[in-house]
C-alpha distance (Angstrom), angle and dihedral (degrees) to the residues before:
residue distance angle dihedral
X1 . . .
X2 3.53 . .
X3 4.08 116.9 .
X4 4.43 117.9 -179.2
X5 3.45 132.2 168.8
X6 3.82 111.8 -117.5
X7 3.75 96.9 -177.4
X8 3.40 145.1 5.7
X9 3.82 139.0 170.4
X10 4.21 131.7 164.4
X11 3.85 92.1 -67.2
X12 3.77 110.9 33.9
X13 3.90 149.4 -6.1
X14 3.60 139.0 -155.9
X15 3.36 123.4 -132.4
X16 4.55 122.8 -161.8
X17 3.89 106.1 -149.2
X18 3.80 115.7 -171.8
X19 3.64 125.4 -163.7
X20 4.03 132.4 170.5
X21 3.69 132.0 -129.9
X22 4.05 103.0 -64.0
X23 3.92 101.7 14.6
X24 3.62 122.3 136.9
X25 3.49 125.3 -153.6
X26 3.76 109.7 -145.0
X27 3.92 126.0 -113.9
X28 3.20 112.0 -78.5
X29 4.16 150.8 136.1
X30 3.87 133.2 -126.4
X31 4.56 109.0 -139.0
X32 3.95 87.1 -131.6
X33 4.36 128.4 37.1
X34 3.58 104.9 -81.1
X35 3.34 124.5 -152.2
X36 3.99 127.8 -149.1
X37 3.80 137.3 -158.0
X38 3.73 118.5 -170.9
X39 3.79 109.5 -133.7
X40 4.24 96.8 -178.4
X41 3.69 145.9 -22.0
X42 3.97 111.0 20.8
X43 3.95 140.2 -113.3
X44 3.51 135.5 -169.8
X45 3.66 116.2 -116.4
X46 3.76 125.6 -155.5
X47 3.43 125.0 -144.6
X48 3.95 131.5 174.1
X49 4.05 90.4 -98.6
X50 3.27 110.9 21.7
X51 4.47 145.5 12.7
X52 3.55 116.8 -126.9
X53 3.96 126.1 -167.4
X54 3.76 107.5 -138.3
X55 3.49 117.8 -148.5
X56 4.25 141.3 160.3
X57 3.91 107.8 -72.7
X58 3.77 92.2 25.7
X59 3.78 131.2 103.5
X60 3.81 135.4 -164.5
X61 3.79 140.7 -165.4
X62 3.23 124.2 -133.2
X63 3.78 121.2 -178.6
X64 3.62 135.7 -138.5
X65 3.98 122.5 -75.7
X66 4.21 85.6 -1.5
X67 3.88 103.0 143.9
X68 4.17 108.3 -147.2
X69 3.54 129.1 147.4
X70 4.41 129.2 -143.5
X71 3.64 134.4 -149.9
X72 3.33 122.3 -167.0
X73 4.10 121.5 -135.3
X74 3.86 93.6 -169.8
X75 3.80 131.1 16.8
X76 3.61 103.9 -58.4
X77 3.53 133.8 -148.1
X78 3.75 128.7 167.1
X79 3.94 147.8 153.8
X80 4.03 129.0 -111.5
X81 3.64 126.5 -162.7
X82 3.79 121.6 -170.4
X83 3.53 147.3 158.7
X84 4.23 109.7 -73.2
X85 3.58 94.5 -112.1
X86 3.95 99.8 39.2
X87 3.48 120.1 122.5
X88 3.89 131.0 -168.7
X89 3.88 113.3 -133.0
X90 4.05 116.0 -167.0
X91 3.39 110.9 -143.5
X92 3.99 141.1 175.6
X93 3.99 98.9 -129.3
């Protein structure tokens, strides 16, 4: 998994996160809604409520402090927008 901020000014950044075929991305929450755009392949994320397949040309919510999880069933790529200051925590609960 490789995550980077690609930009950034005083009231939000975007984030690239890359994951291969098979990856999972660990549970975890953002501190502010984040926001992502699938750029290729497609995952299934895993929220509290609900799964959603992520794929290029889609979007999904995901509010504040909401744990999920995602694992990726081809090479994924996508963007994340957040608040500036957020921060995503990975946690065990």
């Amino acid at each position: 998994m490789e995550m980077k901020e690609i930009h950034a000014n005083a009231t939000f950044k975007v984030l690239k996160v890359t994951l291969a075929r098979g990856e999972e991305m660990p549970r975890h929450y953002a501190s502010s809604d984040a926001f992502l755009i699938p750029q290729k392949g497609k995952g299934l994320l895993h929220l509290p409520d609900r799964e959603v397949v992520l794929e290029q040309g889609g979007t999904c919510h995901i509010p504040d402090s909401e744990p999920h999880t995602l694992r990726v069933l081809e090479d994924f790529s996508a963007f994340v927008i957040m608040a500036a200051g957020a921060e995503i925590q990975f946690t065990d609960y």
